[in-house]
VOFIMI-867830 format. One record per residue (C-alpha): residue in three letters; x, y, z. Coordinates in pm, 1 decimal. Example, Ala and Ser with C-alpha at 12.3 -4.5 7.8 and 13.67 -1.06 7.14 Angstrom:
<nodes>
<node residuo="ALA" X="1230.0" Y="-450.0" Z="780.0"/>
<node residuo="SER" X="1367.0" Y="-106.0" Z="714.0"/>
</nodes>
This chain:
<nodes>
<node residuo="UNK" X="9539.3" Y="2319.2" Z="15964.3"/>
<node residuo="UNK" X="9851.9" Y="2125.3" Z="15875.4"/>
<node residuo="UNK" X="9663.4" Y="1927.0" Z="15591.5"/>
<node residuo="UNK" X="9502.4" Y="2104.5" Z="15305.6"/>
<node residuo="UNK" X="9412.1" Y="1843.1" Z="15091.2"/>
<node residuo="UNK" X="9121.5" Y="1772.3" Z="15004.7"/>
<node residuo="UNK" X="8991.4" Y="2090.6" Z="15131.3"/>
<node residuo="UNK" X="8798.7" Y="2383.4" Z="15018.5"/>
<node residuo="UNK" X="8907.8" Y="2701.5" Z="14986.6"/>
<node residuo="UNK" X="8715.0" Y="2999.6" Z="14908.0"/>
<node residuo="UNK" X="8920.2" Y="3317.6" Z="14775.5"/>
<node residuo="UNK" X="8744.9" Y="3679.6" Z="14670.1"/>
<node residuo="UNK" X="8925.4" Y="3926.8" Z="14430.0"/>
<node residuo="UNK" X="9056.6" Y="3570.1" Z="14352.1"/>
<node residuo="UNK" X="9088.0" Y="3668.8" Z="13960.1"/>
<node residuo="UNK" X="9442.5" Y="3817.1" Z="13959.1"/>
<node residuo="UNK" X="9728.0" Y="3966.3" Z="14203.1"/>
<node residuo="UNK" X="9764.4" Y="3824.7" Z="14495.0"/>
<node residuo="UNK" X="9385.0" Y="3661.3" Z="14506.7"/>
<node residuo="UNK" X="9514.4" Y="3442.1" Z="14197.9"/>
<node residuo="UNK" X="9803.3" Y="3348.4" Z="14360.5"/>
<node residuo="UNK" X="9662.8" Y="3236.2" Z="14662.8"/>
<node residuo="UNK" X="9432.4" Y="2999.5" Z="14448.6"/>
<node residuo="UNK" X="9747.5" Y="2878.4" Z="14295.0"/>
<node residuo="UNK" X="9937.3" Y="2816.2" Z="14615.4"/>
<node residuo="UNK" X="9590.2" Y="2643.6" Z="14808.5"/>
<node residuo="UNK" X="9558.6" Y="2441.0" Z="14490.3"/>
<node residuo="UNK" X="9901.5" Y="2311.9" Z="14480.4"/>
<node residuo="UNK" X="9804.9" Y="2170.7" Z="14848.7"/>
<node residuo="UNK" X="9533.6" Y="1961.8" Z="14718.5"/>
<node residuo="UNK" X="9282.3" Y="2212.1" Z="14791.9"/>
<node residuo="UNK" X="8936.9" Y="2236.1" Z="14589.0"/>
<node residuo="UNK" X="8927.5" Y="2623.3" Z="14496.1"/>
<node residuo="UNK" X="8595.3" Y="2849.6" Z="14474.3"/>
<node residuo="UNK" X="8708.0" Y="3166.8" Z="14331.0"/>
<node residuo="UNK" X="8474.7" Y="3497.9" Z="14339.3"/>
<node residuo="UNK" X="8570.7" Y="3814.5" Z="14135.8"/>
<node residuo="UNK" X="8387.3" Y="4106.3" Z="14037.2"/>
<node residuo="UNK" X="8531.1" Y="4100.1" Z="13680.3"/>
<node residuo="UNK" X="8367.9" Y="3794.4" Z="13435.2"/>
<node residuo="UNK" X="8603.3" Y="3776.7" Z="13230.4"/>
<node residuo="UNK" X="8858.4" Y="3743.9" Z="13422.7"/>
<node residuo="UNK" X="8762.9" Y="3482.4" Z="13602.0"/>
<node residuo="UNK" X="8647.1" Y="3313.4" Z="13349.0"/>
<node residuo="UNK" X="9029.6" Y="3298.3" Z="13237.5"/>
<node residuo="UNK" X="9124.5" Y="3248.1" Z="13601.6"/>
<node residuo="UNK" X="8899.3" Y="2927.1" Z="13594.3"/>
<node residuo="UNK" X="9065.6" Y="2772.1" Z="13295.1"/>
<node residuo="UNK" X="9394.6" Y="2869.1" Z="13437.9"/>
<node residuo="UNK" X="9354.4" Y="2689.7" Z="13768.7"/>
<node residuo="UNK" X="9176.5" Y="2396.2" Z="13584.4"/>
<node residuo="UNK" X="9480.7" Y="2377.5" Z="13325.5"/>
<node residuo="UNK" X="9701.4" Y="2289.1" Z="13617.2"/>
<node residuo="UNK" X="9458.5" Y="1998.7" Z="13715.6"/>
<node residuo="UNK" X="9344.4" Y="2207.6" Z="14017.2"/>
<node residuo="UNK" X="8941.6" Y="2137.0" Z="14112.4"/>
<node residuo="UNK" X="8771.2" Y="2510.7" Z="14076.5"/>
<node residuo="UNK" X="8443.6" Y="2667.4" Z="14041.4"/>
<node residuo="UNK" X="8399.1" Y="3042.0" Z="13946.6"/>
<node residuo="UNK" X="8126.3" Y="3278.9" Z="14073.9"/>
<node residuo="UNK" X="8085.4" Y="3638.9" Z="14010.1"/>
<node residuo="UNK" X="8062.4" Y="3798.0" Z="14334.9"/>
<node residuo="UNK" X="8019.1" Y="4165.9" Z="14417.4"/>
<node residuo="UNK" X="8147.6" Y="4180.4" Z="14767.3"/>
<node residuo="UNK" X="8001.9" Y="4485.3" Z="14884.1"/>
<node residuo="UNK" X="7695.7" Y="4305.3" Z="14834.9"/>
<node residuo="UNK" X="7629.0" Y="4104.8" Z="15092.3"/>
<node residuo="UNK" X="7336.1" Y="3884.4" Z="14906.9"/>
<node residuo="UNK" X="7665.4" Y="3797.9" Z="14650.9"/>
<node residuo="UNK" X="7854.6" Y="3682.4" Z="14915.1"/>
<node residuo="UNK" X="7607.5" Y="3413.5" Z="15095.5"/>
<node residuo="UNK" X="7548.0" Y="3325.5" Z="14754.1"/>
<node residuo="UNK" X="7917.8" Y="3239.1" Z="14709.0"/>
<node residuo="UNK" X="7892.3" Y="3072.5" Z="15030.6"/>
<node residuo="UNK" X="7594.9" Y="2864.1" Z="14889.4"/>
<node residuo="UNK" X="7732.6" Y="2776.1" Z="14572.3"/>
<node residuo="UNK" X="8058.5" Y="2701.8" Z="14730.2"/>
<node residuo="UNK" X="7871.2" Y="2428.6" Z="14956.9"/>
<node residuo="UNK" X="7643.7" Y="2309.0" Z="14661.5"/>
<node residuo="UNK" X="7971.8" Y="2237.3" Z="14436.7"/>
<node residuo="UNK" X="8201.8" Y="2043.9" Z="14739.3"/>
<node residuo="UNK" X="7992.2" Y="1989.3" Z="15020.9"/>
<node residuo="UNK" X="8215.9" Y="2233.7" Z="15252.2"/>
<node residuo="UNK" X="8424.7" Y="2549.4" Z="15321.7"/>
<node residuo="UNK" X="8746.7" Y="2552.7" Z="15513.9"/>
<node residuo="UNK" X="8970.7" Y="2811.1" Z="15431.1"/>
<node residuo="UNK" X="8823.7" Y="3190.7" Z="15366.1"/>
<node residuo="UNK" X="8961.2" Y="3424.6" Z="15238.2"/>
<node residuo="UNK" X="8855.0" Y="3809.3" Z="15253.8"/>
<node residuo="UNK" X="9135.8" Y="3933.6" Z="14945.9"/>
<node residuo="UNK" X="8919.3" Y="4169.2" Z="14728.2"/>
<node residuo="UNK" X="9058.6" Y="4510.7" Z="14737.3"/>
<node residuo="UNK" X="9068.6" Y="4820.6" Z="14572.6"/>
<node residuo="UNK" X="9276.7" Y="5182.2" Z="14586.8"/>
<node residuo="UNK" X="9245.8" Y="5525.7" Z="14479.0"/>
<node residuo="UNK" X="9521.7" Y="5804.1" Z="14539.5"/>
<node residuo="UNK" X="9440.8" Y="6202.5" Z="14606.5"/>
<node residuo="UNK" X="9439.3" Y="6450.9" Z="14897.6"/>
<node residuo="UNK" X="9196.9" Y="6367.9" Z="15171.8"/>
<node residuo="UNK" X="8998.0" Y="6672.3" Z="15122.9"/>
<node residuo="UNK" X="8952.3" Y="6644.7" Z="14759.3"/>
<node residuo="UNK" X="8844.5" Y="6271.8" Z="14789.5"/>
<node residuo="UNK" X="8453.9" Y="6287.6" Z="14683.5"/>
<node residuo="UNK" X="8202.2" Y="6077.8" Z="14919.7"/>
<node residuo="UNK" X="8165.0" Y="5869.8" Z="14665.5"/>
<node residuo="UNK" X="8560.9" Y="5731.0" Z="14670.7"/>
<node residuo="UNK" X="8531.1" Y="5722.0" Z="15029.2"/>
<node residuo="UNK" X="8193.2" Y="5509.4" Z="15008.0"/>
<node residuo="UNK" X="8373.4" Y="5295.8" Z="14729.3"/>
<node residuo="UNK" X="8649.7" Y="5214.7" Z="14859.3"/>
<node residuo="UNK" X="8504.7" Y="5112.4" Z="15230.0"/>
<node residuo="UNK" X="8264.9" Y="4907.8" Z="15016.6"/>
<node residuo="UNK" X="8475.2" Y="4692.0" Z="14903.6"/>
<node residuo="UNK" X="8759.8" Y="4722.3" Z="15152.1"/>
<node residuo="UNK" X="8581.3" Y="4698.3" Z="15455.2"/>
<node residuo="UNK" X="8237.9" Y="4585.2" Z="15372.0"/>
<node residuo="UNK" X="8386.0" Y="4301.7" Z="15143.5"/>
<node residuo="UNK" X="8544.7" Y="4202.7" Z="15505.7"/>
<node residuo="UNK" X="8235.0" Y="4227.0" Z="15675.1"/>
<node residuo="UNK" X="7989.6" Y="4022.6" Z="15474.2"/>
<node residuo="UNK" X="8247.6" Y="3769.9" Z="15421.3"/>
<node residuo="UNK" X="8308.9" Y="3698.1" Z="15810.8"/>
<node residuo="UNK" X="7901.0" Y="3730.8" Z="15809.6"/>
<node residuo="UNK" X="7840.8" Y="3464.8" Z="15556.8"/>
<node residuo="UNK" X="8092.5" Y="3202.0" Z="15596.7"/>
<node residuo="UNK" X="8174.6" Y="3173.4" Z="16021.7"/>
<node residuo="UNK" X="7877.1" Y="3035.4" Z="16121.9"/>
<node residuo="UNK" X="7908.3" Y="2769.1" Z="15796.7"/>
<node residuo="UNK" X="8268.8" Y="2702.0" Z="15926.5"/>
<node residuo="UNK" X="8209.1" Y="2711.3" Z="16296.3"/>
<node residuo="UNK" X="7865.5" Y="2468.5" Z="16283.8"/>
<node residuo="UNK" X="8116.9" Y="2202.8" Z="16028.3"/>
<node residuo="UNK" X="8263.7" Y="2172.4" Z="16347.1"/>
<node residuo="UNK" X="8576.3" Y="2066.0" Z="16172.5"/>
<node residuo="UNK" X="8937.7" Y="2292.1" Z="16152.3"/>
<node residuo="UNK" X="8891.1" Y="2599.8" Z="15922.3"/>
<node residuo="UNK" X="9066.5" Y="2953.5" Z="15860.9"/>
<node residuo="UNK" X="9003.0" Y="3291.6" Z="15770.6"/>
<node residuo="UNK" X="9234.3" Y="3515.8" Z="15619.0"/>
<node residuo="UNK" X="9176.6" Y="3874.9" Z="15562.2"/>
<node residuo="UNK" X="9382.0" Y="4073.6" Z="15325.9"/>
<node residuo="UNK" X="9500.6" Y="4405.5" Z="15487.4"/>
<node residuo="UNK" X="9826.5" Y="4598.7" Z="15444.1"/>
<node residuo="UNK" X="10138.1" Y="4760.1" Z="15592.6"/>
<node residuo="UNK" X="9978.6" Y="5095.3" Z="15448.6"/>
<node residuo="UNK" X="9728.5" Y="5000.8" Z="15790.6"/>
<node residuo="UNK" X="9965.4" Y="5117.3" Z="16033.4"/>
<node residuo="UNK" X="10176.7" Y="5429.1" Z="15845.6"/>
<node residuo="UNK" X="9869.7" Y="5660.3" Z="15712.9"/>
<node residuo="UNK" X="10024.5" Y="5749.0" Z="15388.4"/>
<node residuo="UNK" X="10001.3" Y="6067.6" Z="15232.0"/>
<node residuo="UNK" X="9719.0" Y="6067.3" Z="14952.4"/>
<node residuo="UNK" X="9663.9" Y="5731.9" Z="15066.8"/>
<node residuo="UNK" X="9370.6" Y="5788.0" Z="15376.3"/>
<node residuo="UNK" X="9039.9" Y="5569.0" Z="15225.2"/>
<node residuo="UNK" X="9295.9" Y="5342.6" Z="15170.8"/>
<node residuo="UNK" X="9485.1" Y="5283.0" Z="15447.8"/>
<node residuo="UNK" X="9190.3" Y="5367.5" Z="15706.9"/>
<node residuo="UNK" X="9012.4" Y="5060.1" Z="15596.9"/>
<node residuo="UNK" X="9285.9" Y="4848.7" Z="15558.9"/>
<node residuo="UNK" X="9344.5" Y="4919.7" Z="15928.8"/>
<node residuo="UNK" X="8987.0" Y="4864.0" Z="15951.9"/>
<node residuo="UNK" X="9042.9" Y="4504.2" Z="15871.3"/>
<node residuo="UNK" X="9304.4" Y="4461.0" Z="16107.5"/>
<node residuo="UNK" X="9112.7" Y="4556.3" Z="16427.0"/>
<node residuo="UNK" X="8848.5" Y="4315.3" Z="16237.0"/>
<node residuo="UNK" X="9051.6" Y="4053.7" Z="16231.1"/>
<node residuo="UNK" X="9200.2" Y="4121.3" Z="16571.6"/>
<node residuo="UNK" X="8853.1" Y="4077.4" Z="16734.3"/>
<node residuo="UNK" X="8730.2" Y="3796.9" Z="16517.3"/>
<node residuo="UNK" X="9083.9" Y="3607.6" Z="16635.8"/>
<node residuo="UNK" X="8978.4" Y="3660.7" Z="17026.8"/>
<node residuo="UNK" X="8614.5" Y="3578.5" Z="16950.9"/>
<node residuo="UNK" X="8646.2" Y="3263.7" Z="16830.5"/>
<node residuo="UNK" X="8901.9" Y="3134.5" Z="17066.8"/>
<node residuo="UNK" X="8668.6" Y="3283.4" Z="17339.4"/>
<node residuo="UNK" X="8387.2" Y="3078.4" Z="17167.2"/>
<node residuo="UNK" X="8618.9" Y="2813.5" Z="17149.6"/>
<node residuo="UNK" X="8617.6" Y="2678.6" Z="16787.1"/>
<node residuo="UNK" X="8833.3" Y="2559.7" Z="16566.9"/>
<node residuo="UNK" X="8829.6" Y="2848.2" Z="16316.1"/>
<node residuo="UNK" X="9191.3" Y="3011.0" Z="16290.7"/>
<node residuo="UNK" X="9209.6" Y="3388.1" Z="16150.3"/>
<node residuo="UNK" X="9530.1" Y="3539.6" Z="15975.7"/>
<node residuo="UNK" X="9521.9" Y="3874.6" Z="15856.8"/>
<node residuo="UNK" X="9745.4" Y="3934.8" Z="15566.4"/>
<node residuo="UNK" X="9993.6" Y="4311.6" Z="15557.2"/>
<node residuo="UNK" X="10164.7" Y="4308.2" Z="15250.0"/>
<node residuo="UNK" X="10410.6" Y="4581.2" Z="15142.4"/>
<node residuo="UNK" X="10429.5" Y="4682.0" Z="14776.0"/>
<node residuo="UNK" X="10378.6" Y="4375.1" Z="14556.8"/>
<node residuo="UNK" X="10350.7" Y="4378.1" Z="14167.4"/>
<node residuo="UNK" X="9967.4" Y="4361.8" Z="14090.9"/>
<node residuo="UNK" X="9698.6" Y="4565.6" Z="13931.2"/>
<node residuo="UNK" X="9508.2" Y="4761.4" Z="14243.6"/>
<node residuo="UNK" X="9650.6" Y="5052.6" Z="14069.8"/>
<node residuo="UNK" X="9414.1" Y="5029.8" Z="13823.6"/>
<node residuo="UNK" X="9116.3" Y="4932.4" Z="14049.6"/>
<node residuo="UNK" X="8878.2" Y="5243.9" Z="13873.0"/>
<node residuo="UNK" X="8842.3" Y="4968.5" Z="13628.8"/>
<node residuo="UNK" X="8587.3" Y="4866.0" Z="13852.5"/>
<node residuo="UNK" X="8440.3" Y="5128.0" Z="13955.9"/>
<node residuo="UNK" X="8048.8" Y="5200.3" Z="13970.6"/>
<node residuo="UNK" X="7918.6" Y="5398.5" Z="13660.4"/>
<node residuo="UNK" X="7715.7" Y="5604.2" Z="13864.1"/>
<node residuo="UNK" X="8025.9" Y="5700.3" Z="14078.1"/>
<node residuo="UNK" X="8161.0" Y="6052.2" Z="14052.1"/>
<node residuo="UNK" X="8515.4" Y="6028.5" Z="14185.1"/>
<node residuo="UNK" X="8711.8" Y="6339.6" Z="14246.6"/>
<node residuo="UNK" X="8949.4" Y="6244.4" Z="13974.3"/>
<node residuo="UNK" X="9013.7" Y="6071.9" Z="13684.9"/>
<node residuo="UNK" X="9369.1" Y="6136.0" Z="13641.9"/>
<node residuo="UNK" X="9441.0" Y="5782.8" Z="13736.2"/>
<node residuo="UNK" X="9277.2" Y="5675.6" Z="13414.0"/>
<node residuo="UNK" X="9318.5" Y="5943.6" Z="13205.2"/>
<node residuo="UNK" X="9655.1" Y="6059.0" Z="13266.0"/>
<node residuo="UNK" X="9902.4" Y="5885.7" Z="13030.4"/>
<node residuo="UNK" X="10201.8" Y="5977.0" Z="13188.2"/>
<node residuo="UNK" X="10077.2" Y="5894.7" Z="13574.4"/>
<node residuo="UNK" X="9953.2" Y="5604.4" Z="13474.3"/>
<node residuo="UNK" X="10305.1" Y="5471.0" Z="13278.8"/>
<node residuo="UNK" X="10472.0" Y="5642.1" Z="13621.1"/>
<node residuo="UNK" X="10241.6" Y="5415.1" Z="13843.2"/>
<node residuo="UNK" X="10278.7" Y="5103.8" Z="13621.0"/>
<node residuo="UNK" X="10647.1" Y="5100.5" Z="13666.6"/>
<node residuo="UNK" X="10622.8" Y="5207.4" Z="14040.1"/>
<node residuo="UNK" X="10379.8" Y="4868.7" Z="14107.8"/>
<node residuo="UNK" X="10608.0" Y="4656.3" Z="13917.4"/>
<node residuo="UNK" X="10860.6" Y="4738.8" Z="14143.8"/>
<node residuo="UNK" X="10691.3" Y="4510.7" Z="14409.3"/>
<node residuo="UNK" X="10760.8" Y="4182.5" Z="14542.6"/>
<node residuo="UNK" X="10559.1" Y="3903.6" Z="14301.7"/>
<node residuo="UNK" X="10225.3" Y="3770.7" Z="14450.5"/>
<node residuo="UNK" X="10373.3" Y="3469.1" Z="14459.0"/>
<node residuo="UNK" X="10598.1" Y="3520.9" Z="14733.1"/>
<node residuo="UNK" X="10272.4" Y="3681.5" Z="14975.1"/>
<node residuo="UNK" X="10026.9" Y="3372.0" Z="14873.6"/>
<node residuo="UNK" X="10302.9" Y="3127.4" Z="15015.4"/>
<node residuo="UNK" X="10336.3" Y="3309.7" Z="15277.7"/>
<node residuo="UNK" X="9995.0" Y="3285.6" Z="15325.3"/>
<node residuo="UNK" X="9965.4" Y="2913.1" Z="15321.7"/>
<node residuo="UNK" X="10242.6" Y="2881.1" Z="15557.4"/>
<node residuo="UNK" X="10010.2" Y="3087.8" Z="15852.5"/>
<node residuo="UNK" X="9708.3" Y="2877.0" Z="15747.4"/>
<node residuo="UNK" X="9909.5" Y="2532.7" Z="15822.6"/>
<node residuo="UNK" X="10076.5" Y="2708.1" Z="16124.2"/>
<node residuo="UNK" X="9797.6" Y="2957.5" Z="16273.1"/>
<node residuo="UNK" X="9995.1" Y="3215.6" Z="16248.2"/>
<node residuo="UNK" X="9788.7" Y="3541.8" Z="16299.6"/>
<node residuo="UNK" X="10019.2" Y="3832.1" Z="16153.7"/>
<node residuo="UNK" X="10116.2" Y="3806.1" Z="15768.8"/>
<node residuo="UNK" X="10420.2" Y="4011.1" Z="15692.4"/>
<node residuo="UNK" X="10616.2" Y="3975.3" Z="15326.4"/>
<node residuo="UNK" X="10946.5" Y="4103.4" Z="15492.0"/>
<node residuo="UNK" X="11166.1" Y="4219.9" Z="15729.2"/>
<node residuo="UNK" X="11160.2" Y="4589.9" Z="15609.9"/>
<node residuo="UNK" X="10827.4" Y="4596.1" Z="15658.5"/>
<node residuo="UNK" X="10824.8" Y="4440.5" Z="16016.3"/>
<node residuo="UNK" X="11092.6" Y="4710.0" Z="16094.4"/>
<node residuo="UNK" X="10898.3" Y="5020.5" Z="15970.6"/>
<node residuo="UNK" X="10621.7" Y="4936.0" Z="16139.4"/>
<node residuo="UNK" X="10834.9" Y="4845.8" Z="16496.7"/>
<node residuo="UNK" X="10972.2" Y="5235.4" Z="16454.9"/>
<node residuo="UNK" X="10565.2" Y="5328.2" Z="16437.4"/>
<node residuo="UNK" X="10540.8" Y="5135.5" Z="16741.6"/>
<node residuo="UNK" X="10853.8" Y="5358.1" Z="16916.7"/>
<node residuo="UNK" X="10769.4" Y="5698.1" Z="16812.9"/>
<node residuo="UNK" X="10376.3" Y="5603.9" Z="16936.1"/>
<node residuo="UNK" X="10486.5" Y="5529.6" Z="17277.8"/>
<node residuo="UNK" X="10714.1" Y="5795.6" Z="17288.0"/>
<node residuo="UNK" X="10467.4" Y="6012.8" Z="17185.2"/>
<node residuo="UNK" X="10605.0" Y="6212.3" Z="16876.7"/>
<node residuo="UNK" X="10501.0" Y="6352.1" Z="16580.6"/>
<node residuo="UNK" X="10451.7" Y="6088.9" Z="16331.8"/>
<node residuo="UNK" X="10663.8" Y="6105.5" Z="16008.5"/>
<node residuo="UNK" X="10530.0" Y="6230.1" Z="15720.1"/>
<node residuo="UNK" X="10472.8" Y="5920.5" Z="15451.8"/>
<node residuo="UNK" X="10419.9" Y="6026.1" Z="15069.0"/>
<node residuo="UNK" X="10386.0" Y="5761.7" Z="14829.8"/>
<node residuo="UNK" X="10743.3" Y="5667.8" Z="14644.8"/>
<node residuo="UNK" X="10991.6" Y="5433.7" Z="14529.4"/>
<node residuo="UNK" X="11112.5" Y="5343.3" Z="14840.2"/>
<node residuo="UNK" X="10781.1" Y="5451.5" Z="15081.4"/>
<node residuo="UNK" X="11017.2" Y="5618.8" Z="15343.9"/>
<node residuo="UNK" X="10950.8" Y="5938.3" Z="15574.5"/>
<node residuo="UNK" X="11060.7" Y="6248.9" Z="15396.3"/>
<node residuo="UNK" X="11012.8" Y="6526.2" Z="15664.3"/>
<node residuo="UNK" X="10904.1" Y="6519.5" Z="16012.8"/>
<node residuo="UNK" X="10604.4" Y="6670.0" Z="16063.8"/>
</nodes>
């Protein structure tokens, strides 16, 4: 898809972090932007900020591990320009503790959102983009944490690997089926937003096996300045655009990452223990397990 203007691009979790920024960086192309968040209020403010740079945007609330919210973005996104071009699958959300004192309910939370959000996104908007008949792209947002399995990290990272194999099937599918609908799946490192704080979201009737993230003033100072450490949002949304014009599958924000995941690669084949990841200022292997 070397030319975006004109079209329509429809972005989930598309509020703030990295969802924002990709609205930014589609707008700037000329692209008519239908952003979906969970959070009102913020997108509310996301709306007027898109629309104060002269950018054409719609907001809809959108729960995305509902799927009746998400063909209703799909509808409202066709009602307000007519078509959908560029999707993508960005709303995500993280919570940190040992694997065995995770409750079902932060397991079922995250994959809601994580993986279902992936699902019923692909569900709702391929067949729209594959019928228009015209060139169109998904993106789904998944991470480097997909292919490490960090310590405290495993609803996490196991559904953001999830939405790699996803997006590695959908990409075979619809060449197989041959269309003219492009997938990139996006592995960012560490970049500065709020996912941190995702138990702002969080259903009332949850009962997660913690609440230190929320209720612990220190940890949650200690994981504010960790986040901030990471690359701005910016930088992955451009990124972003780039593999949308060029139809490039794989999204990486650096070379570090590529690297660290290359040694995961090596010690696989060579069939070692895996190194032991715990989550830090500099996310490297601190013992060998």
């Amino acid at each position: 898809m070397q030319d975006l203007d004109g079209k329509v691009a429809v972005i989930t979790g598309g509020a703030s972090g990295i969802g924002l920024a990709m609205a930014r960086a589609f707008g700037a192309q000329g692209m008519k932007l239908a952003i979906a968040d969970i959070e009102a209020d913020r997108l509310e403010a996301a709306i007027a900020d898109l629309k104060s740079r002269s950018f054409e945007a719609v907001g809809v609330r959108t729960d995305v591990s509902r799927f009746a919210d998400v063909e209703a973005l799909a509808q409202a996104t066709l009602a307000a320009f007519g078509k959908i071009h560029v999707v993508c699958n960005n709303a995500g959300v993280s919570i940190t503790g040992p694997t065995w004192k995770m409750s079902l309910d932060d397991w079922r939370w995250i994959y809601d959102v994580n993986f279902w959000g992936v699902v019923h996104g692909i569900k709702a908007f391929t067949p729209i983009l594959i019928d228009q008949g015209e060139p169109a792209h998904i993106v789904n947002t998944a991470s480097t944490a997909a292919f490490l399995g960090i310590g405290e990290h495993a609803p996490y990272c196991s559904s953001k690997a999830a939405a790699v194999s996803i997006s590695l099937a959908l990409y075979s599918e619809l060449i197989a089926a041959d269309t003219k609908v492009g997938v990139s799946v996006v592995c960012p490192g560490m970049v500065d937003t709020q996912i941190h704080r995702s138990w702002r979201n969080r259903p009332a009737q949850d009962t997660p096996w913690s609440d230190r993230e929320s209720a612990d003033v220190d940890r949650r100072r200690e994981t504010d300045a960790f986040q901030a450490r990471g690359i701005p949002a910016s930088v992955v949304a451009d990124q972003v655009v780039e593999a949308v014009k060029a139809g490039r599958f794989y999204v990486f924000t650096s070379a570090r990452w590529s690297e660290m995941i290359g040694r995961q690669k090596d010690i696989l084949l060579s069939g070692e223990n895996p190194p032991v990841y715990s989550w830090g200022p500099d996310l490297r292997p601190n013992a060998q397990a």
